[in-house]
PDB file with SEQRES, HELIX, SHEET and CRYST1 records, atoms N, CA, C and O in Angstrom:
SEQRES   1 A   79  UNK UNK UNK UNK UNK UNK UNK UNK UNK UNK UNK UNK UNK          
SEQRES   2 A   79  UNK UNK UNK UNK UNK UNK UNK UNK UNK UNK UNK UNK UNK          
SEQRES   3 A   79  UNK UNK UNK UNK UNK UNK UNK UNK UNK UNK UNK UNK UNK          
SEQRES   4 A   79  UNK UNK UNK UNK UNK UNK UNK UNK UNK UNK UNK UNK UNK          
SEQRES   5 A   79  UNK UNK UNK UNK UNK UNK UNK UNK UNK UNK UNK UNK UNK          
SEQRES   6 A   79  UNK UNK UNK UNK UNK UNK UNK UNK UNK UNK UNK UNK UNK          
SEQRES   7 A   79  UNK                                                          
HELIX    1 AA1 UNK A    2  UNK A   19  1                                  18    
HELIX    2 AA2 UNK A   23  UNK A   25  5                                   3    
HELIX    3 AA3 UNK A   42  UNK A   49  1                                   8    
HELIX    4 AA4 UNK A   52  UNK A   54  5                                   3    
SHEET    1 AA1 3 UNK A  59  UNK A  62  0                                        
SHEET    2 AA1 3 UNK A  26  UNK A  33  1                                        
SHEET    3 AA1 3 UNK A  71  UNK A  77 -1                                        
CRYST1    1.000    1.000    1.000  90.00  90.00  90.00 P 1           1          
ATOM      1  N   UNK A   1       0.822  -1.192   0.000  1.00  0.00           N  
ATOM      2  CA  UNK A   1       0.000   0.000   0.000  1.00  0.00           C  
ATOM      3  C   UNK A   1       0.868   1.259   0.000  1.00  0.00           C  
ATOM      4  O   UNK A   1       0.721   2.129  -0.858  1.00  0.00           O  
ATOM      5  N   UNK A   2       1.700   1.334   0.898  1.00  0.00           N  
ATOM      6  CA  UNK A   2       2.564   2.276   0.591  1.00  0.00           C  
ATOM      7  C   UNK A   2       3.067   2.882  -0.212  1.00  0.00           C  
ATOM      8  O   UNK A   2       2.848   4.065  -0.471  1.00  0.00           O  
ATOM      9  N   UNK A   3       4.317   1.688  -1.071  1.00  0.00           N  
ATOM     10  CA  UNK A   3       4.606   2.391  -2.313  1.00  0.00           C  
ATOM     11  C   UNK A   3       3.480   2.293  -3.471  1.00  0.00           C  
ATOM     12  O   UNK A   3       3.646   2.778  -4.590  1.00  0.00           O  
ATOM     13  N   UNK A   4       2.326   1.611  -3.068  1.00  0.00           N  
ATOM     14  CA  UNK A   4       1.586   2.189  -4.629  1.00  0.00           C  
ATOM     15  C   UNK A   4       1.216   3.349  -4.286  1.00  0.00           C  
ATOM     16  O   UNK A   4       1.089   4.145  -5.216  1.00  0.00           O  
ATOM     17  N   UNK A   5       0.914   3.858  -2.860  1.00  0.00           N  
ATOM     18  CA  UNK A   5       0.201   5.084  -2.560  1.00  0.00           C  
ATOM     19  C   UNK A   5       1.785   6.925  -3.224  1.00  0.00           C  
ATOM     20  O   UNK A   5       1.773   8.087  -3.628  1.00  0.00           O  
ATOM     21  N   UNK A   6       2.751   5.791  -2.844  1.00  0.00           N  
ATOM     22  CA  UNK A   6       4.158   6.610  -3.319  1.00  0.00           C  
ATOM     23  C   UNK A   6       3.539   6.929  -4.568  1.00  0.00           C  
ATOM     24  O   UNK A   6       2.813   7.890  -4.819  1.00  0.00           O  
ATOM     25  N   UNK A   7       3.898   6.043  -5.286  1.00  0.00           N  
ATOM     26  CA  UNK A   7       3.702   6.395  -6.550  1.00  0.00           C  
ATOM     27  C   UNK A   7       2.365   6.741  -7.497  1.00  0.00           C  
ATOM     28  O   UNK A   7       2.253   6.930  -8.708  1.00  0.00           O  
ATOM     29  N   UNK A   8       1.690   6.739  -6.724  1.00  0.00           N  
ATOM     30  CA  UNK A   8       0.270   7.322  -7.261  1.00  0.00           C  
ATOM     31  C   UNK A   8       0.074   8.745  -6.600  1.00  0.00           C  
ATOM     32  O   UNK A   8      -1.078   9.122  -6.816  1.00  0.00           O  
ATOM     33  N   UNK A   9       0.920   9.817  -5.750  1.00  0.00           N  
ATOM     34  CA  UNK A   9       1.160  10.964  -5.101  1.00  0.00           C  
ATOM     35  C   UNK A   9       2.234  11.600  -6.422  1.00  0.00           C  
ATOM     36  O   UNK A   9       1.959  12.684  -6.937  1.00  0.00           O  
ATOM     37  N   UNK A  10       3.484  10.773  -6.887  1.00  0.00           N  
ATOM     38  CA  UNK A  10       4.653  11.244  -7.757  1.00  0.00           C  
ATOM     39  C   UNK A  10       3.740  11.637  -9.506  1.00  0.00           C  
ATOM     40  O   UNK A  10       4.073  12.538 -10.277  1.00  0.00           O  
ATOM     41  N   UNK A  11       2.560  10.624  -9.713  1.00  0.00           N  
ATOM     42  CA  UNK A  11       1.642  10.892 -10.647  1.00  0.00           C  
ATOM     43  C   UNK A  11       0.992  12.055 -10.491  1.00  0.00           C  
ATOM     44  O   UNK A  11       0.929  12.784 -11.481  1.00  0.00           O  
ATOM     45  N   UNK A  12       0.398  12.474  -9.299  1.00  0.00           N  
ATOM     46  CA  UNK A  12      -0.471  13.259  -8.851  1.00  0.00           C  
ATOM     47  C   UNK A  12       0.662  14.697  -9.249  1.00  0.00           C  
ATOM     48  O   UNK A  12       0.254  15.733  -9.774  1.00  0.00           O  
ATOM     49  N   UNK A  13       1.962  14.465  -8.897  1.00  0.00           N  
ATOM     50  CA  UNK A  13       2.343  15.810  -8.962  1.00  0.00           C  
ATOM     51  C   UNK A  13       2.980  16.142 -10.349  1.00  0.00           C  
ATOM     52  O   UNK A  13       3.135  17.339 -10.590  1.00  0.00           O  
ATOM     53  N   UNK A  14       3.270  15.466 -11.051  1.00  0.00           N  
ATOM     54  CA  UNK A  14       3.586  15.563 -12.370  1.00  0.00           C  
ATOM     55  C   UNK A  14       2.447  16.055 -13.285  1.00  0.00           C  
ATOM     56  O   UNK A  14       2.625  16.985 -14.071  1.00  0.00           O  
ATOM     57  N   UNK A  15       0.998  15.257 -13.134  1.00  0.00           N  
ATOM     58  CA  UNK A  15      -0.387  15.961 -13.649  1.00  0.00           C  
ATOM     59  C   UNK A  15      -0.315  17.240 -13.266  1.00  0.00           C  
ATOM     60  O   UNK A  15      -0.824  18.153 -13.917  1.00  0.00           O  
ATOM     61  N   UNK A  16       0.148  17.356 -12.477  1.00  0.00           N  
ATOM     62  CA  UNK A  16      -0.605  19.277 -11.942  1.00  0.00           C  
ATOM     63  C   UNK A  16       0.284  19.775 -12.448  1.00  0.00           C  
ATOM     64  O   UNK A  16      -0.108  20.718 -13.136  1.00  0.00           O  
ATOM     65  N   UNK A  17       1.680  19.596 -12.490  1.00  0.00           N  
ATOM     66  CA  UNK A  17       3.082  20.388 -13.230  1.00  0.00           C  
ATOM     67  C   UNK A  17       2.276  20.873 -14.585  1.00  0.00           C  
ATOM     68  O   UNK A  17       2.087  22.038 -14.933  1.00  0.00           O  
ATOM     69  N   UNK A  18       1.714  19.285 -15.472  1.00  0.00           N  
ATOM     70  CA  UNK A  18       1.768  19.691 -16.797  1.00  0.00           C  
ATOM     71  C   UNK A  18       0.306  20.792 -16.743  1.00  0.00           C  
ATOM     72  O   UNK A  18       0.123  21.482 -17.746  1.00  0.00           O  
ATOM     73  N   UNK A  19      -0.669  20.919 -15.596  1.00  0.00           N  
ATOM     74  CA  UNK A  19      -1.780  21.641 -15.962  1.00  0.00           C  
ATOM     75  C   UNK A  19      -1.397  23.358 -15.280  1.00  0.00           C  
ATOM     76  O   UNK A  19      -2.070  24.388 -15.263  1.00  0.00           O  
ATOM     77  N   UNK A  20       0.003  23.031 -14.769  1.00  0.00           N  
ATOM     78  CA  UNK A  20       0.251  24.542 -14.669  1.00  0.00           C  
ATOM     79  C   UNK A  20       0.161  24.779 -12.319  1.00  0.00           C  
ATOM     80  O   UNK A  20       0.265  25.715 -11.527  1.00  0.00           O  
ATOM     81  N   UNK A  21      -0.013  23.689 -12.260  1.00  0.00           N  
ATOM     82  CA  UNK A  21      -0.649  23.891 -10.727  1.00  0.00           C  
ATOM     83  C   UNK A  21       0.224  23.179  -9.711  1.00  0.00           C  
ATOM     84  O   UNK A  21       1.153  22.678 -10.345  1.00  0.00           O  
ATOM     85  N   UNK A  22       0.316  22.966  -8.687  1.00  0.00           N  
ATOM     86  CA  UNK A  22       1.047  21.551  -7.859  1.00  0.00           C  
ATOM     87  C   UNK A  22       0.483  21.510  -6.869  1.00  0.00           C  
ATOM     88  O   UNK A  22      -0.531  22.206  -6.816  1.00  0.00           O  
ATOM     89  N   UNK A  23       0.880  20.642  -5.559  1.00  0.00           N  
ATOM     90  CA  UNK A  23       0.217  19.911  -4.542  1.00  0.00           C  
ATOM     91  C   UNK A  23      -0.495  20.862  -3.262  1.00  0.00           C  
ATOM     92  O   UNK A  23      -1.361  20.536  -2.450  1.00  0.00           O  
ATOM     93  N   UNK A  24       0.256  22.191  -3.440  1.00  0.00           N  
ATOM     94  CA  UNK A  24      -0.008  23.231  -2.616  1.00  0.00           C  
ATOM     95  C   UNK A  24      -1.588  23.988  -2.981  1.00  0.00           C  
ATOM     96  O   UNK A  24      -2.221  24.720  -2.221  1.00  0.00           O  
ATOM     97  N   UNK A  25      -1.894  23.651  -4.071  1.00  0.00           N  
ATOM     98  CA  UNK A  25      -3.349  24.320  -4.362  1.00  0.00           C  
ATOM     99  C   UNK A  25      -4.395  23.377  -4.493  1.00  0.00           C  
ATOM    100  O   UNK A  25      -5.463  23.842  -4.890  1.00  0.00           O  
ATOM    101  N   UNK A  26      -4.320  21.491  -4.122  1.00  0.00           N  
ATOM    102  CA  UNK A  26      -5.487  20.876  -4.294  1.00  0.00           C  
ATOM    103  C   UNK A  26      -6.225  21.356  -2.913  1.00  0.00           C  
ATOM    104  O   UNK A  26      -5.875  21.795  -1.818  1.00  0.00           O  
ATOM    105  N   UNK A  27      -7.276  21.070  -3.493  1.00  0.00           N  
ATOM    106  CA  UNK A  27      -8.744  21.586  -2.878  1.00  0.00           C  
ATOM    107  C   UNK A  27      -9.155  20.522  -1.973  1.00  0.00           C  
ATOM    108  O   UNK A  27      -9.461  20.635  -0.786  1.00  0.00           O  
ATOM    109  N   UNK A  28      -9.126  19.629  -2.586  1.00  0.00           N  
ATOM    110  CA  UNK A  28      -9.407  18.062  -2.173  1.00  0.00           C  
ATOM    111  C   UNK A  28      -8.908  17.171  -2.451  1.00  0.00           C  
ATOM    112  O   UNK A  28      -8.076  17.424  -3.321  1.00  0.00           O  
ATOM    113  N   UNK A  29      -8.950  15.527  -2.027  1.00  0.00           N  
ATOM    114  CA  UNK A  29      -8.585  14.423  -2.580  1.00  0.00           C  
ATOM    115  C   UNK A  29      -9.426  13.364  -1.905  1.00  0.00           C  
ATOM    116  O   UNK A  29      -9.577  13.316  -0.684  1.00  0.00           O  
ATOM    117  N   UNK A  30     -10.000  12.464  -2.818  1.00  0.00           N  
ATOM    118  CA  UNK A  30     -10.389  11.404  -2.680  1.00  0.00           C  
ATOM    119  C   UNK A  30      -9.750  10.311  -2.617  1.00  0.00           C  
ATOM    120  O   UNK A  30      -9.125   9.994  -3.629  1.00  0.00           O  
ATOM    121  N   UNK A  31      -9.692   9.202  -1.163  1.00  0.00           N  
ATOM    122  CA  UNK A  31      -8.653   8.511  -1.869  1.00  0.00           C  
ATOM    123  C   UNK A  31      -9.587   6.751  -1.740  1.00  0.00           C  
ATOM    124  O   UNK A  31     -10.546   6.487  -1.014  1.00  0.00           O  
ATOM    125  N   UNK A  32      -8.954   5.945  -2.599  1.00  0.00           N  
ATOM    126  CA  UNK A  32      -9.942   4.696  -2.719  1.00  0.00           C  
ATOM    127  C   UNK A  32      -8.861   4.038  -2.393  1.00  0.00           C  
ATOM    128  O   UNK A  32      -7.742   4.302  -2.833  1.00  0.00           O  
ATOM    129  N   UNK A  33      -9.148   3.075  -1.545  1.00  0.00           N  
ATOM    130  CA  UNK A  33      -7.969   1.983  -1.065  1.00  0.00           C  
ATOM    131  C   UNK A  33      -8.903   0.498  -0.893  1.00  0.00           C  
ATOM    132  O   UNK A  33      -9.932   0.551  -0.220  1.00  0.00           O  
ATOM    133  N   UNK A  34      -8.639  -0.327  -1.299  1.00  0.00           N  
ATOM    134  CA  UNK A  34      -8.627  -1.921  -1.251  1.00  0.00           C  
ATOM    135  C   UNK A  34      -8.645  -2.672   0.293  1.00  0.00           C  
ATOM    136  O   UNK A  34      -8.988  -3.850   0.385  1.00  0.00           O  
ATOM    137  N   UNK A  35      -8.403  -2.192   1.016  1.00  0.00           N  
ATOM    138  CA  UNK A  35      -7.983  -3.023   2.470  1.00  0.00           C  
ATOM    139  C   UNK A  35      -8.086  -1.770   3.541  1.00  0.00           C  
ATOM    140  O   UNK A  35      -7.008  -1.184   3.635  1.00  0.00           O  
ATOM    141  N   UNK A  36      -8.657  -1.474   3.993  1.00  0.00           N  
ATOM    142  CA  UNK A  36      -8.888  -0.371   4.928  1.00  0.00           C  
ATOM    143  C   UNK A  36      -7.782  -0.611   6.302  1.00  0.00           C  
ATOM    144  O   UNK A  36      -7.112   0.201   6.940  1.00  0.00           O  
ATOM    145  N   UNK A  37      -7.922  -1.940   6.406  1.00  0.00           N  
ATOM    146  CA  UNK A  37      -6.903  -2.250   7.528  1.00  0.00           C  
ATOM    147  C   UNK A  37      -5.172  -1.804   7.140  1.00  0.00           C  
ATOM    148  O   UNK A  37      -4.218  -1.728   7.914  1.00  0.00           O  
ATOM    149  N   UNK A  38      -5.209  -1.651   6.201  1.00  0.00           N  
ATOM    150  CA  UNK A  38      -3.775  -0.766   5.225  1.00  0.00           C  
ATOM    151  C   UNK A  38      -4.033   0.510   5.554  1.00  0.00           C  
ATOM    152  O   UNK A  38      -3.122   1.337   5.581  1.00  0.00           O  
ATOM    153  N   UNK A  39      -4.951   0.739   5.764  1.00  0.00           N  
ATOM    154  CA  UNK A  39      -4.938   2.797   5.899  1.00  0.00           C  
ATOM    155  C   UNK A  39      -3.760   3.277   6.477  1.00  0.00           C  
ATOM    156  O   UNK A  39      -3.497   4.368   5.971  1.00  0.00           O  
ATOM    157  N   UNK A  40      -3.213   3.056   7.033  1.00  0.00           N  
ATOM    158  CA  UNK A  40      -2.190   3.261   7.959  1.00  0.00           C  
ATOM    159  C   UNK A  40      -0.939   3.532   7.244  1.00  0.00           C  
ATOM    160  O   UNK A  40      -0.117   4.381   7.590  1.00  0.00           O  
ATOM    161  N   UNK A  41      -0.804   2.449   5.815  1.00  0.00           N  
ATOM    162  CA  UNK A  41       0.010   2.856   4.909  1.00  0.00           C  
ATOM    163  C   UNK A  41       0.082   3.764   4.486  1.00  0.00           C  
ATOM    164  O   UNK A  41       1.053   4.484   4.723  1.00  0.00           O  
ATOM    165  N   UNK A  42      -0.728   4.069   3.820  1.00  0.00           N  
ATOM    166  CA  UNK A  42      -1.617   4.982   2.642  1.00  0.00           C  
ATOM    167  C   UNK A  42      -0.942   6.316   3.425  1.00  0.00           C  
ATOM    168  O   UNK A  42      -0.079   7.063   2.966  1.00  0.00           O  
ATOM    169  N   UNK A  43      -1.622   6.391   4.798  1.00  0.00           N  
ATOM    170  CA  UNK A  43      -1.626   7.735   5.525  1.00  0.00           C  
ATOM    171  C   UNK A  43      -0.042   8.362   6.112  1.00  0.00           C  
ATOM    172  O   UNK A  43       0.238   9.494   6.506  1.00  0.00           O  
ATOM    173  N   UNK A  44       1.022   6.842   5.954  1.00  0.00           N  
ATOM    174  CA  UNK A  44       2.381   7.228   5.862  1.00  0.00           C  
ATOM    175  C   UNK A  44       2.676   7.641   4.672  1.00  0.00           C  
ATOM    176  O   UNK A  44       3.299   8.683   4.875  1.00  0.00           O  
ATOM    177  N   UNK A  45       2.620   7.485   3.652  1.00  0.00           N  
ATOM    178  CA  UNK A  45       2.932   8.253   2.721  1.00  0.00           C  
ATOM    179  C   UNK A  45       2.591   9.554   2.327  1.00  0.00           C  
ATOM    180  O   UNK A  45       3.394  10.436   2.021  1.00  0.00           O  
ATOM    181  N   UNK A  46       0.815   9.680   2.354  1.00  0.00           N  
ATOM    182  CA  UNK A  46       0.212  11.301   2.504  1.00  0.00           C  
ATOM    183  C   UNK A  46       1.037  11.932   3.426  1.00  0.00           C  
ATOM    184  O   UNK A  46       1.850  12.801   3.112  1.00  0.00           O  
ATOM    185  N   UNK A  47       0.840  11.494   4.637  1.00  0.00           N  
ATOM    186  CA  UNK A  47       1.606  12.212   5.646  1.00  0.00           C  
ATOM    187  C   UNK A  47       3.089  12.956   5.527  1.00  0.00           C  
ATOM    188  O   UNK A  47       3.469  14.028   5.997  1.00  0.00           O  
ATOM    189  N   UNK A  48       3.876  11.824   4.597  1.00  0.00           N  
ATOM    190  CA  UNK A  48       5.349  12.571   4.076  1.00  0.00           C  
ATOM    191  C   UNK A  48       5.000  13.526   2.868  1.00  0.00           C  
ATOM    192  O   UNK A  48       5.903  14.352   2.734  1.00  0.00           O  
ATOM    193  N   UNK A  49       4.104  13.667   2.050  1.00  0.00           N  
ATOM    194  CA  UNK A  49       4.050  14.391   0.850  1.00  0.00           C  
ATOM    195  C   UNK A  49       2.881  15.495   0.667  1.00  0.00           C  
ATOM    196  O   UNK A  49       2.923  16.210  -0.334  1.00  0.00           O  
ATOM    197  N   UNK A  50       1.843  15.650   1.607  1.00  0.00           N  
ATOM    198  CA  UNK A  50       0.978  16.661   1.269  1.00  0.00           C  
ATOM    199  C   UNK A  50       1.445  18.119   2.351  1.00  0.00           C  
ATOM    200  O   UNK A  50       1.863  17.915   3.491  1.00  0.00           O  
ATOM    201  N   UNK A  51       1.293  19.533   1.790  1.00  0.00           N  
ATOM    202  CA  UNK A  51       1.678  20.363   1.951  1.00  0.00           C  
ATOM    203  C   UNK A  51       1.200  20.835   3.601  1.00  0.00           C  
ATOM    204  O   UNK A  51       0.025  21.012   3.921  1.00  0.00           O  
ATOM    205  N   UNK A  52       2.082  20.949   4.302  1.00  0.00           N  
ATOM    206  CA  UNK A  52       1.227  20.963   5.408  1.00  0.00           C  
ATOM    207  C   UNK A  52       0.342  22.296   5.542  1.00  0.00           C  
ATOM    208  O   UNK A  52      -0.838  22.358   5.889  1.00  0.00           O  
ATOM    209  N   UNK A  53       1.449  23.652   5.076  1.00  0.00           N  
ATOM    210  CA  UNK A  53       0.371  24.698   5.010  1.00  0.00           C  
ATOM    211  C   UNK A  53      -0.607  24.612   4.359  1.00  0.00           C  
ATOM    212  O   UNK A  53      -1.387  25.497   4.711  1.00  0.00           O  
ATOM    213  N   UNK A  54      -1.045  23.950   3.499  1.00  0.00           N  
ATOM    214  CA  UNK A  54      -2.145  23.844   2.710  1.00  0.00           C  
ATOM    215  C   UNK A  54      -2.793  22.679   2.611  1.00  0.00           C  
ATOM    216  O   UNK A  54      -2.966  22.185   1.497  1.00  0.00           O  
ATOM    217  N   UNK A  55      -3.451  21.789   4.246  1.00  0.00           N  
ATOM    218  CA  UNK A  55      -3.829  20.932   3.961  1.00  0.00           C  
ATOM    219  C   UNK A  55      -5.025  20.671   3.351  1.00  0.00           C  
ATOM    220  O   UNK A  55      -5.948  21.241   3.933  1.00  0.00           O  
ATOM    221  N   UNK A  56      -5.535  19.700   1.915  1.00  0.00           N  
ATOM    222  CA  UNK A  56      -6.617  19.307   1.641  1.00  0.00           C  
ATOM    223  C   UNK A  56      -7.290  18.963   1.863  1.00  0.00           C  
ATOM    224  O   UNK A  56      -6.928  18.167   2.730  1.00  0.00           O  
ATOM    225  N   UNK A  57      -8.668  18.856   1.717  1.00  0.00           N  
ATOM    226  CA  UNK A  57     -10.077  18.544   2.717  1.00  0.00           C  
ATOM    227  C   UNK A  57      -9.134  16.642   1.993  1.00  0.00           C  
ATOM    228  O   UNK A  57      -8.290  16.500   1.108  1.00  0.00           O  
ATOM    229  N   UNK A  58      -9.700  15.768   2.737  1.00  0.00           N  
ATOM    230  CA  UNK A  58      -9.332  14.349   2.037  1.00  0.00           C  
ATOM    231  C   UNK A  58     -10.453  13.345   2.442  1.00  0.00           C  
ATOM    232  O   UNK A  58     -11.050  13.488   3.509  1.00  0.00           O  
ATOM    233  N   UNK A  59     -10.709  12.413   1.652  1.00  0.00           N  
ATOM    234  CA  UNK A  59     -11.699  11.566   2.338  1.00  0.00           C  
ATOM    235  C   UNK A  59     -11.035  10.349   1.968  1.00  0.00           C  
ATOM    236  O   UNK A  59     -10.502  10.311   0.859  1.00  0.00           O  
ATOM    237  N   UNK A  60     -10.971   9.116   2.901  1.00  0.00           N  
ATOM    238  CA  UNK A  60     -10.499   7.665   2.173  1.00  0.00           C  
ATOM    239  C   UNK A  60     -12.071   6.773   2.450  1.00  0.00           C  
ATOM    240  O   UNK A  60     -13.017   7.022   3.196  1.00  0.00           O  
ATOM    241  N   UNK A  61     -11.826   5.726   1.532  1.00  0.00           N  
ATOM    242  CA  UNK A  61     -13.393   5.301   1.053  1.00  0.00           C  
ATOM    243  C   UNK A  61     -12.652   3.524   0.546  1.00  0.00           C  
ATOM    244  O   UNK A  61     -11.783   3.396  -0.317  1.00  0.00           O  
ATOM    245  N   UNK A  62     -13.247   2.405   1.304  1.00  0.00           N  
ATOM    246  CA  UNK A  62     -12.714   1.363   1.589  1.00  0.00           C  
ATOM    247  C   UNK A  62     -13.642   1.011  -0.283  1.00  0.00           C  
ATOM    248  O   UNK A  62     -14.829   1.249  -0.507  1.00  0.00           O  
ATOM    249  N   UNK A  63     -12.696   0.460  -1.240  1.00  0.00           N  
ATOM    250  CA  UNK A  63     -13.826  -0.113  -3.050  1.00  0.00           C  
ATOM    251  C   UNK A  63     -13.126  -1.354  -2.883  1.00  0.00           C  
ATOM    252  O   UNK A  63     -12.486  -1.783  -1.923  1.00  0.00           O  
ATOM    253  N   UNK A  64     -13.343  -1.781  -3.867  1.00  0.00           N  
ATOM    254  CA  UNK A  64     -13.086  -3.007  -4.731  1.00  0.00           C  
ATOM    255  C   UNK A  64     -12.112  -2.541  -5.927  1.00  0.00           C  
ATOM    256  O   UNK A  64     -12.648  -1.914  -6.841  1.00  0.00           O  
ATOM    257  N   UNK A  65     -11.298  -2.688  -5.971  1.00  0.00           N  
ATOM    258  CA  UNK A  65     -10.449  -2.578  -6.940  1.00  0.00           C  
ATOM    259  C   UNK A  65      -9.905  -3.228  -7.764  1.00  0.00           C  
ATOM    260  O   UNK A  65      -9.494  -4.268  -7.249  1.00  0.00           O  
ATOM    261  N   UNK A  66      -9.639  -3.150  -8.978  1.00  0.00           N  
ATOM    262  CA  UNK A  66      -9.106  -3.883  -9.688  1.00  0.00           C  
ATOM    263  C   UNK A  66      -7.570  -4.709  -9.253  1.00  0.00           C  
ATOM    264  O   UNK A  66      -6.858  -3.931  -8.616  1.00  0.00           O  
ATOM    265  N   UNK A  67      -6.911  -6.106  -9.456  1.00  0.00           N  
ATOM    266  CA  UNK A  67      -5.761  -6.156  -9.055  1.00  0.00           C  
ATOM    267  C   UNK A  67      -5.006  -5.737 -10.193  1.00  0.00           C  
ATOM    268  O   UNK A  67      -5.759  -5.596 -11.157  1.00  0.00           O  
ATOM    269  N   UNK A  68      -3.568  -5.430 -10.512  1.00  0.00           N  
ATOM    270  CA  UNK A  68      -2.863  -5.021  -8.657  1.00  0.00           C  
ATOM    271  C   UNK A  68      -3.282  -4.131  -8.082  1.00  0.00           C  
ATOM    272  O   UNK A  68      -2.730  -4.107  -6.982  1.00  0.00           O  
ATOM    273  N   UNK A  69      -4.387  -2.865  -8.250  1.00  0.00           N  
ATOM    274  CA  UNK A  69      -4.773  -1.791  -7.964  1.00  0.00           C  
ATOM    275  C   UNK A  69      -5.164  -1.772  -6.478  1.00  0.00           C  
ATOM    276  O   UNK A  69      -6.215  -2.253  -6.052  1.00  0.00           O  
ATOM    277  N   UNK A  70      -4.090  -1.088  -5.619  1.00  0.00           N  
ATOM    278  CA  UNK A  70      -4.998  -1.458  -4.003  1.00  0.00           C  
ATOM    279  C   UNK A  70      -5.335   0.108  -3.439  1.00  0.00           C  
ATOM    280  O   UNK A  70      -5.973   0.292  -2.403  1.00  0.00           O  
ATOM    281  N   UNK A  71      -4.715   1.397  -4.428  1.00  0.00           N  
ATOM    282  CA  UNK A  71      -5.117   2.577  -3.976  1.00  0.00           C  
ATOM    283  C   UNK A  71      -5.213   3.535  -5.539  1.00  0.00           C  
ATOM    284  O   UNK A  71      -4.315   3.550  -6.381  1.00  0.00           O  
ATOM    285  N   UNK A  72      -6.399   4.213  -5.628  1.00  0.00           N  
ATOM    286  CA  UNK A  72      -5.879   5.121  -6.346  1.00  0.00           C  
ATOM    287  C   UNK A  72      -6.675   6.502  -5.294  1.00  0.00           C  
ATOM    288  O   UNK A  72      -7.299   6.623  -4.239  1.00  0.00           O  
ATOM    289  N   UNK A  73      -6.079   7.437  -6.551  1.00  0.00           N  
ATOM    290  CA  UNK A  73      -6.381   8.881  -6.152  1.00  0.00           C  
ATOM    291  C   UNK A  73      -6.937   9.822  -6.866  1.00  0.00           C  
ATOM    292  O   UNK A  73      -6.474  10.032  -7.987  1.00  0.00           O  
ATOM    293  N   UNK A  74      -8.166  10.681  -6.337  1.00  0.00           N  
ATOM    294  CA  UNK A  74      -8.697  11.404  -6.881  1.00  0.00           C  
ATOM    295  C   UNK A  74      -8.442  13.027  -6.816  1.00  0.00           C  
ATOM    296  O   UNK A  74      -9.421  13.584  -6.319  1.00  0.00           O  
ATOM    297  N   UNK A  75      -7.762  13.617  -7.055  1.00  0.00           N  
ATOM    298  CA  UNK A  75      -7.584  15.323  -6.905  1.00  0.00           C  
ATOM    299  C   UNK A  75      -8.436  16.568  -7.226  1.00  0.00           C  
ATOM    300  O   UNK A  75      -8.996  16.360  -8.302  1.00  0.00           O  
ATOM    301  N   UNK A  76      -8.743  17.714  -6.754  1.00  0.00           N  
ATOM    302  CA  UNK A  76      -9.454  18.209  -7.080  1.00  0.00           C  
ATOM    303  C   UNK A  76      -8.282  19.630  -6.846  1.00  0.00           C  
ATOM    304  O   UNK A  76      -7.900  19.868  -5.700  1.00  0.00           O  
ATOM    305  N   UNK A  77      -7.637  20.757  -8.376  1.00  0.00           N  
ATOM    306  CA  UNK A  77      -6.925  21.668  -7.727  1.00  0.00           C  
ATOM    307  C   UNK A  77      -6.931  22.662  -8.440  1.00  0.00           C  
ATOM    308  O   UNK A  77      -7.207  22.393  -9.609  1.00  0.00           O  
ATOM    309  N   UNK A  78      -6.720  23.839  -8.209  1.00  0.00           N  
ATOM    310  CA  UNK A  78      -6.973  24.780  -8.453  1.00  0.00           C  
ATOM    311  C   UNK A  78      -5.394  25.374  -9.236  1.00  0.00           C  
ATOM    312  O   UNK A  78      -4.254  25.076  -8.880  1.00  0.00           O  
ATOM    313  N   UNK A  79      -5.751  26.167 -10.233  1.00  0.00           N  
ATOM    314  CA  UNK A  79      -4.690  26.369 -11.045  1.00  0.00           C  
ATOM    315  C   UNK A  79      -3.687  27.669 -10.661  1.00  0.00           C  
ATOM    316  O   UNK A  79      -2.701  27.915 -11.355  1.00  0.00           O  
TER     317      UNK A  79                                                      
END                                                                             
């Protein structure tokens, strides 16, 4: 959970590069994780990478996911 959550944050910030924006202006994030009892992962990694002055409203939401898929992420940010 971790490093997919790594690397689905390193996606997250490369999208906003190319739309002109980065991690300091999302609004929100949705996040979908596979195993809720993993949250803990998930939330070590957010925890090292989201802006602290600017924290995002966030919600995590236990789906069904495709395998290998055990987290993705939804962003919402302002340009």
């Amino acid at each position: 959970m971790y490093e997919q959550t790594v690397k689905a944050l390193v996606r997250i910030d490369e999208s906003l590069a190319l739309c002109g924006s980065d991690k300091s202006r999302i609004l929100s994030a949705i996040v979908y994780i596979s195993d809720m009892k993993r949250k803990g992962e998930m939330n070590r990694a957010w925890d090292e990478w989201f802006d602290a002055k600017n924290p995002p409203m966030r919600a995590c939401i236990g789906v069904d996911l495709e395998p290998p898929h055990i987290v993705e992420i939804v962003v919402t940010a302002a340009k």
